[in-house]
N, C-alpha and C positions, 0 to 999 in steps of 0.2 A: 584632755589636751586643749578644745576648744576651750573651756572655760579661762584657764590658766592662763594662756596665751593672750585674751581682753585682759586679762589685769596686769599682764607684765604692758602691755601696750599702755596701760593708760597710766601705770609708774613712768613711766618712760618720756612722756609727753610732762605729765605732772613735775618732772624733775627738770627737764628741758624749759619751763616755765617760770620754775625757781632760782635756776642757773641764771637765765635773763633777768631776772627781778635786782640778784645783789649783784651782777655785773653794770650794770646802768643804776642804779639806787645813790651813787654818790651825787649823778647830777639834778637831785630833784628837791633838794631841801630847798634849792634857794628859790625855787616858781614862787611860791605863795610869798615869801617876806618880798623877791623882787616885785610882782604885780600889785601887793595890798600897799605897801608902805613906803615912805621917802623914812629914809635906815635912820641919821646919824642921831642918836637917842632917844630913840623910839624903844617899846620895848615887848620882848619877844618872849613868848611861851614853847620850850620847847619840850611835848612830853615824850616819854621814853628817851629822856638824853643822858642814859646811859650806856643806847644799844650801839649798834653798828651803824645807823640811818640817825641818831639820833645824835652823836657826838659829832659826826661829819654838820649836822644842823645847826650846833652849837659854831662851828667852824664859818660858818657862811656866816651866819648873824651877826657874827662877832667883826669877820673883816668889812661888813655893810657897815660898820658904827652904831650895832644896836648894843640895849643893855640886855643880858639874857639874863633868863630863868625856867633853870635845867628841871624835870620832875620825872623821877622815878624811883626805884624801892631800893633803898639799901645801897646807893651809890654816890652820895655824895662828892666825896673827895675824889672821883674821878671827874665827874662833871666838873668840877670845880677848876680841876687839873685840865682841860679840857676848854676852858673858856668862859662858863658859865659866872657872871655875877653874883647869883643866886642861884640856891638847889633846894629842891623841896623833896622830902623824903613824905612819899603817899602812904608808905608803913607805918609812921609814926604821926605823921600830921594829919591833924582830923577835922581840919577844915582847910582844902588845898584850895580854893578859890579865896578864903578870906587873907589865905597868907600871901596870895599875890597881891590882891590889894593892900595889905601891909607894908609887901617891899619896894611897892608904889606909889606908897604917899597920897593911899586911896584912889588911885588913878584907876590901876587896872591895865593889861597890856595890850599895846597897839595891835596886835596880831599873832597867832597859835598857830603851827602844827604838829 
């Protein structure tokens, strides 16, 4: 009974901490591109932009006036769909840093999350 009992408590609490995580998760993409960068063509890395946290990212960067560049596996044409300038698939490409500098004109991007 006792033991049972600490592990439903702690599902409990552990689930109550997740619910919070993707109830408030839309407002946080834009912290880091708002505090690092002044947006209007600058350019944004955003990885896992094909998740839940990750296309809403794509979303804020996009209405700041940055250029993005979406990465994650096997998702392009959503990121794409989604806002993304570029999309780097990590499955397939096998050097995900030299391909940003690629669609940077060796620049490299202003700022990641």
């Amino acid at each position: 009974h006792g033991e049972n009992e600490g592990a439903l408590c702690l599902q409990s609490s552990s689930l109550s901490h997740i619910r919070k995580l993707f109830l408030f998760s839309p407002l946080h993409p834009h912290i880091p591109f708002k505090m690092a960068l002044r947006y209007d063509g600058k350019v944004a890395v955003v990885t896992g932009a094909g998740g839940g946290l990750g296309h809403v990212a794509i979303q804020y960067a996009k209405a700041m006036g940055m250029n993005v560049i979406g990465i994650d596996g096997g998702k392009n044409e959503f990121m794409k769909r989604m806002g993304a300038d570029h999309a780097i698939d990590f499955k397939t490409c096998k050097d995900v840093a030299g391909e940003v500098k690629k669609v940077t004109g060796g620049e490299g991007a202003h700022g990641a999350l």
